[in-house]
C-alpha positions as CSV (number, residue, x, y, z in Angstrom):
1,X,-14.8,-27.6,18.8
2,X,-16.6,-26.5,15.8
3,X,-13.8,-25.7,12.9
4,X,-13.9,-22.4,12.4
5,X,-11.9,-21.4,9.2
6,X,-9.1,-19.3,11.0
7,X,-8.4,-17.2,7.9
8,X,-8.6,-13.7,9.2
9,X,-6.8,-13.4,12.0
10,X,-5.6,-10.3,11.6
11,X,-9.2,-9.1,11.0
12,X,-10.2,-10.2,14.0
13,X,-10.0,-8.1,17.3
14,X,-8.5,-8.7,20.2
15,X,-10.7,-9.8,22.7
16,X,-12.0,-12.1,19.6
17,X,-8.9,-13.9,19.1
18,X,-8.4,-14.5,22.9
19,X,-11.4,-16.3,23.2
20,X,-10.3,-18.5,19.8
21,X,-7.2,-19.1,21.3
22,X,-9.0,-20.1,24.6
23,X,-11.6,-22.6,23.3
24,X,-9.0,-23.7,21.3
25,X,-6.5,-25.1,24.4
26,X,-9.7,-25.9,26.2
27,X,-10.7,-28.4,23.6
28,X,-8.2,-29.8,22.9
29,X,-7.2,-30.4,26.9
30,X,-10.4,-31.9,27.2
31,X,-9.8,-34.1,24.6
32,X,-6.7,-35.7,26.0
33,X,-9.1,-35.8,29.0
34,X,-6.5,-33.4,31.1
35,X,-6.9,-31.3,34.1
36,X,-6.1,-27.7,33.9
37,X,-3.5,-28.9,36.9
38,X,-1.7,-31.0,34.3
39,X,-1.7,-29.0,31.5
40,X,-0.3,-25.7,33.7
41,X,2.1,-27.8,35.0
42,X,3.5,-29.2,31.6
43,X,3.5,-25.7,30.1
44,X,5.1,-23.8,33.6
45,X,2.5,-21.7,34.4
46,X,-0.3,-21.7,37.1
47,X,-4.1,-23.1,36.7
48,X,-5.0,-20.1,37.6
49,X,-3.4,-18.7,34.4
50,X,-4.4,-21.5,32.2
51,X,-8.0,-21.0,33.3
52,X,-8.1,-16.9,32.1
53,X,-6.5,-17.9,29.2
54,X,-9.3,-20.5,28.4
55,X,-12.1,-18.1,29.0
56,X,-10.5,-15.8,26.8
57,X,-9.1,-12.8,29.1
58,X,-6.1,-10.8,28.8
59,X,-2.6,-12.9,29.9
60,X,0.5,-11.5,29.4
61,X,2.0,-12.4,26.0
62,X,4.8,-14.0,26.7
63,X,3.0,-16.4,29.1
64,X,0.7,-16.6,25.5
65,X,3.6,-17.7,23.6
C-alpha cells in the first residue's frame, strides 16, 4: 500500500475514507497472507462483510468499529 499521509481525515469525504479504510485492512490481510475467511472470523463478522468493507462500500458502523 502506498503511504498516503492520513492527515485530513476529516477533509476527506465519505465514500473517500471508506475506500482508505478498505485498502487499508486489505493490505495489510494480504500481508499476513490471510483469507478474508480468516480474518472475518477473528473479527466476528462475515466475508461477505469483510469483502464490502475492502472495496470501500457503506457497512454499518458499529460492524466498522
Amino acid at each position: 500500500m502506498n503511504d498516503k499521509s492520513y492527515q485530513k481525515w476529516e477533509a476527506m469525504s465519505d465514500k473517500s475514507l471508506m475506500e482508505t479504510i478498505g485498502s487499508f485492512i486489505q493490505f495489510h490481510r494480504l500481508s499476513k497472507n490471510k483469507s478474508q475467511w480468516q480474518v472475518a472470523d477473528a473479527a466476528g463478522i462475515s466475508r461477505s462483510t469483510l469483502s464490502l468493507l475492502e472495496r470501500g462500500e457503506k457497512v454499518r458502523i458499529d460492524t466498522l468499529i
